[in-house]
N, C-alpha and C positions, 0 to 999 in steps of 0.2 A: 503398487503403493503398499507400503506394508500397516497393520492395521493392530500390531502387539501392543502392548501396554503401557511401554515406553514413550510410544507417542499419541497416544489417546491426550494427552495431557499439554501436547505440543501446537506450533503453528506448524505445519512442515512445508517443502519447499515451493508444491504445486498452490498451495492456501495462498502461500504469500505472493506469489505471482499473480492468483488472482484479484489480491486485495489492490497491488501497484496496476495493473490495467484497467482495473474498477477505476479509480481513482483516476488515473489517465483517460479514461472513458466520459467520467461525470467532467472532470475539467472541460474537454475537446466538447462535448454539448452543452455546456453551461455556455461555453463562448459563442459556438454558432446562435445559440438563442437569445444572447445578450451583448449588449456592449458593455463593456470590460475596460476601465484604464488599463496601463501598462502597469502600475502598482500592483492593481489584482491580480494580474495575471500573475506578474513574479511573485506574490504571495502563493498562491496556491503552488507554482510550480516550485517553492521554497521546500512546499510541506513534502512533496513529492520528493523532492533530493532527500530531504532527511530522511523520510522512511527510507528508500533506497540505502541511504550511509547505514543505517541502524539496523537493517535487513538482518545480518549472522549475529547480529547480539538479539532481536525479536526472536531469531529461529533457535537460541539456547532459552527460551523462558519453558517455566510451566506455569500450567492453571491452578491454582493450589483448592 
């Protein structure tokens, strides 16, 4: 992983994978511990796709 200066400032691409299984993680236990319409569920799994969609424009930000 590299650690230069360039990306001190970045998401880079191992972060963002964890932030989408995070999120995959919190959804898949929020439902075994709850019930859930189907509304909810595809809500959350909404938010999921987007980040997903948004994934290489997140990975061109910086933190100013």
């Amino acid at each position: 992983m590299r650690t230069d200066k360039y990306y001190d400032d970045r998401i880079n691409y191992q972060e963002s994978c964890f932030i989408v299984n995070a999120m995959n993680y919190y959804v898949a236990n929020f439902l075994k511990n709850t019930k859930l319409s189907e509304e909810t569920k595809g809500y959350y799994n909404k938010i999921i796709d987007k980040y997903c969609k948004l994934e290489n424009q997140i990975l061109d930000l910086r933190i100013k």
